[in-house]
ROSE-4610 file (N, C-alpha, C; in Angstrom, 1 decimal, always signed):
// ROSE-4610
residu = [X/X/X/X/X/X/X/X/X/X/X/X/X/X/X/X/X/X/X/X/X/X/X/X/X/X/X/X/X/X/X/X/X/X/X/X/X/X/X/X/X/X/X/X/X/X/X/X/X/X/X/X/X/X/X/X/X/X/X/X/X/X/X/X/X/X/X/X/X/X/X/X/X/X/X/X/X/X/X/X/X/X/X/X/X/X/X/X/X/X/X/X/X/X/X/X/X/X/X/X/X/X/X/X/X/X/X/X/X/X/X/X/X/X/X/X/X/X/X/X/X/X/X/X/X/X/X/X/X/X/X/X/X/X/X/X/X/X/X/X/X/X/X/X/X/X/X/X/X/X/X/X/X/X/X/X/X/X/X/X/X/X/X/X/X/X/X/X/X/X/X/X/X/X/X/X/X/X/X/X/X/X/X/X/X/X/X/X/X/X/X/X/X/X/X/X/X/X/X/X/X/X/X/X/X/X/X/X/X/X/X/X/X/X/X/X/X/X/X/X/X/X/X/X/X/X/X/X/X/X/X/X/X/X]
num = [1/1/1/2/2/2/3/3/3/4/4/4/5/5/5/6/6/6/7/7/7/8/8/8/9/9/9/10/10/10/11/11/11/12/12/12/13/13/13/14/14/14/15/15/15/16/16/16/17/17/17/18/18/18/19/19/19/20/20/20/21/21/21/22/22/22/23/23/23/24/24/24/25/25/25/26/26/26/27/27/27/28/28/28/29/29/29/30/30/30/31/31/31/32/32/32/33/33/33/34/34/34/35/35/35/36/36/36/37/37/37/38/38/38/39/39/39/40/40/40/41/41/41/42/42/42/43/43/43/44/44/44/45/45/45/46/46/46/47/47/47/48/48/48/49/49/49/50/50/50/51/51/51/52/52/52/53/53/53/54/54/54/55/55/55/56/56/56/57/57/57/58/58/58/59/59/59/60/60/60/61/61/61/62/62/62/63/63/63/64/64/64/65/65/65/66/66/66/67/67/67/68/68/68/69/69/69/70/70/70/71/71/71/72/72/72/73/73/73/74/74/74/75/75/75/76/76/76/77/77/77/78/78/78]
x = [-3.4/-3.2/-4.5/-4.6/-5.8/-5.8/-6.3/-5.9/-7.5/-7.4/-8.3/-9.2/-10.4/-10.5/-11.1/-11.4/-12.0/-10.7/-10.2/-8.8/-9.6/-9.1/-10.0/-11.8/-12.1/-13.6/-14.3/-14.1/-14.7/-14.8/-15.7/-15.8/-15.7/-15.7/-16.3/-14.8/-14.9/-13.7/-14.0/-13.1/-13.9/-13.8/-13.0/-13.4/-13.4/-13.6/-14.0/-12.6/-11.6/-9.6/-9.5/-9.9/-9.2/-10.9/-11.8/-12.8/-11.9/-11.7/-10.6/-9.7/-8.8/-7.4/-7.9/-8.8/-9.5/-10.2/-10.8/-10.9/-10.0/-9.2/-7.7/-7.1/-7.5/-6.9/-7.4/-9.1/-9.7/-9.7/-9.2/-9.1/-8.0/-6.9/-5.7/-5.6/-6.6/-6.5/-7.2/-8.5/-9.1/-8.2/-7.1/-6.3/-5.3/-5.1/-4.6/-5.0/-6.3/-7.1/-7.5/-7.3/-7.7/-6.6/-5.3/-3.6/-2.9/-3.3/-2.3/-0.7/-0.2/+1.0/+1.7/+3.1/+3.5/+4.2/+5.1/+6.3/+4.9/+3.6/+3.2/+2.7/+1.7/+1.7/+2.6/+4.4/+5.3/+5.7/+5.8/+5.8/+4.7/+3.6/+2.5/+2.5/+2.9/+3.7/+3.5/+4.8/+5.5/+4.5/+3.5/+2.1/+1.7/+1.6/+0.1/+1.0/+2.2/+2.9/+3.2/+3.0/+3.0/+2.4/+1.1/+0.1/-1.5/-1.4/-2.3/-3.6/-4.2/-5.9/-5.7/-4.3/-5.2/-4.9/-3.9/-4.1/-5.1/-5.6/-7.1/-7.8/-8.0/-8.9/-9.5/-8.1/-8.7/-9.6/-9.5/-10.2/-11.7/-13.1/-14.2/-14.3/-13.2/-13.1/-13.0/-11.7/-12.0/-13.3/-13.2/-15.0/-15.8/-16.2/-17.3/-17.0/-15.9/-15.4/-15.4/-15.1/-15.1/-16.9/-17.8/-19.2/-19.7/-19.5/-19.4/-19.2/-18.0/-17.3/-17.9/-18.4/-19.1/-21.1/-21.5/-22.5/-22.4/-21.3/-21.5/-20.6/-20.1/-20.3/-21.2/-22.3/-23.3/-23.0/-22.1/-21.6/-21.2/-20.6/-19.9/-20.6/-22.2/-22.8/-23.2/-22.3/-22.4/-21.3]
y = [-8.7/-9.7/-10.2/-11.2/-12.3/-12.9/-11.7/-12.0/-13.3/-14.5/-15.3/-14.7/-14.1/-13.7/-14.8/-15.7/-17.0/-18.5/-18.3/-19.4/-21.0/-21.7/-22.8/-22.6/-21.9/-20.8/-21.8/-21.6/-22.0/-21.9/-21.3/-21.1/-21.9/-23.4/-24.1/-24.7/-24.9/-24.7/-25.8/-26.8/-27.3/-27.0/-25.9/-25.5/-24.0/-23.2/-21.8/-21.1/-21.5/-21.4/-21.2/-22.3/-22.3/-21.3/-20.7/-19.8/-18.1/-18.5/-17.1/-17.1/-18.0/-17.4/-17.2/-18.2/-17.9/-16.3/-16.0/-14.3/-13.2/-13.5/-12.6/-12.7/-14.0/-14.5/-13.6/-13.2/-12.4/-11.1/-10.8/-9.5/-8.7/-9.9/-9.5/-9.2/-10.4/-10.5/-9.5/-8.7/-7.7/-6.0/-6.1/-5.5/-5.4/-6.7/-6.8/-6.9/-7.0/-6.7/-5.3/-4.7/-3.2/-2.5/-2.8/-2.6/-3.5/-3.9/-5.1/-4.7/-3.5/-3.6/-3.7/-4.4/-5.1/-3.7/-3.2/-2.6/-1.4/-0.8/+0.4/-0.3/-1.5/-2.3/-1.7/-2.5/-2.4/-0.8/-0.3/+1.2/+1.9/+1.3/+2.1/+1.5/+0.6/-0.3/+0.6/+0.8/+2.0/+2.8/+3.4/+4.6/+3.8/+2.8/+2.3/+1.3/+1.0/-0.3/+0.4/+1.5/+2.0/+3.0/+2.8/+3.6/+2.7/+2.6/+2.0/+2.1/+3.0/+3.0/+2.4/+2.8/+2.2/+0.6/-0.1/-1.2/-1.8/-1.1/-1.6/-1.5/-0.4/-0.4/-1.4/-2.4/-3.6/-5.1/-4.7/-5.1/-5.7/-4.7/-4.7/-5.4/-5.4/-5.7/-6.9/-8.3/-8.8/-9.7/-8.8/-9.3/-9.8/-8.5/-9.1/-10.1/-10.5/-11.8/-13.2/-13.2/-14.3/-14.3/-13.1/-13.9/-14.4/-14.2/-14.6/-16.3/-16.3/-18.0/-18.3/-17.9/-18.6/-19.0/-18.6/-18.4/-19.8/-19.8/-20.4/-21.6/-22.0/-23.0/-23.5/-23.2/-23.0/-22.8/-22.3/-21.8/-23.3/-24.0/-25.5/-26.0/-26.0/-27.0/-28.2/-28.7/-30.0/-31.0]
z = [-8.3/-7.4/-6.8/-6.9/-6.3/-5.2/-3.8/-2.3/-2.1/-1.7/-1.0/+0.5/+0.3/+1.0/+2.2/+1.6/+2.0/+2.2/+3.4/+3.4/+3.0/+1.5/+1.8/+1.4/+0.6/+0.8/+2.0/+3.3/+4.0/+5.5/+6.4/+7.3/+8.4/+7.8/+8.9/+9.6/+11.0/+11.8/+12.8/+13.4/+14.1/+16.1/+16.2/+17.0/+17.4/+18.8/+19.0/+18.4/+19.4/+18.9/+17.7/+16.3/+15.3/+14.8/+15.6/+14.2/+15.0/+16.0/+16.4/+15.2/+15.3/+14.0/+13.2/+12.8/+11.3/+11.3/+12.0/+12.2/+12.2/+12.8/+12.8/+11.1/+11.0/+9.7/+8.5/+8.9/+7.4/+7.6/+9.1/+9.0/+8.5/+8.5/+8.0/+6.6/+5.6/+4.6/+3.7/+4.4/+4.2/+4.5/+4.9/+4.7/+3.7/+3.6/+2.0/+0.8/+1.3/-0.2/-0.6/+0.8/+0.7/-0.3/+0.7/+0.1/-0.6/-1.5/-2.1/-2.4/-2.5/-2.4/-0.9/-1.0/+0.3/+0.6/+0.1/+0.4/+0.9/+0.4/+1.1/+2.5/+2.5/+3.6/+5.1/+4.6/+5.5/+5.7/+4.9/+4.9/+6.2/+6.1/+7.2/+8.1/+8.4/+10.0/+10.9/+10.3/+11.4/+11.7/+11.3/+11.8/+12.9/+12.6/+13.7/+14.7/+14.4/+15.3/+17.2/+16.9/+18.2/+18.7/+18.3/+18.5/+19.1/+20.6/+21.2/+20.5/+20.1/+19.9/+18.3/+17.9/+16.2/+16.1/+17.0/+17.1/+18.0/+19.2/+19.4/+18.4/+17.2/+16.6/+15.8/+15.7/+15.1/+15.8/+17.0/+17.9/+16.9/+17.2/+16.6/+15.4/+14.5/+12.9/+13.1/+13.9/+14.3/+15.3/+16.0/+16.9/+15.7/+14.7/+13.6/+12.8/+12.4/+11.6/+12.2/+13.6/+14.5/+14.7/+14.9/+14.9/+13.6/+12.7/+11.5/+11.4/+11.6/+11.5/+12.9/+13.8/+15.1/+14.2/+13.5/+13.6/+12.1/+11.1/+10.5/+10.9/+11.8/+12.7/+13.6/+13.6/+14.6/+15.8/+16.5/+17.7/+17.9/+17.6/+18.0/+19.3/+18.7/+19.3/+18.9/+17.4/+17.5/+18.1]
């Protein structure tokens, strides 16, 4: 299976909002690329769905993907 790790191959967003989803967006996808099967996916839900630190944990992974799509936006200073 051929997960897009690039929605659209492209970063550019036109604003701060839509380079956030788009972050949340590759961090998700990078999870599915890790796990491409769905049913093991949904199966490990349950581990982390109620477990405060490992859903913070995706905190950082995000952070790094949003400066990413901030930087190749040029921080939407145009």
């Amino acid at each position: 299976m051929d997960v897009p790790l690039v929605p659209g191959n492209s970063l550019i967003v036109a604003t701060p909002e839509e380079g956030r989803a788009l972050a949340i967006k590759l961090a998700r996808l990078t999870v599915k690329a890790t796990q491409p099967d769905g049913d093991v996916r949904h199966r490990l839900r349950a581990q982390y769905a109620d477990d405060p630190a490992m859903l913070i944990g995706i905190a950082p992974v995000v952070a790094v993907e949003f400066a990413t799509v901030a930087a190749a936006n040029d921080y939407w200073k145009r």
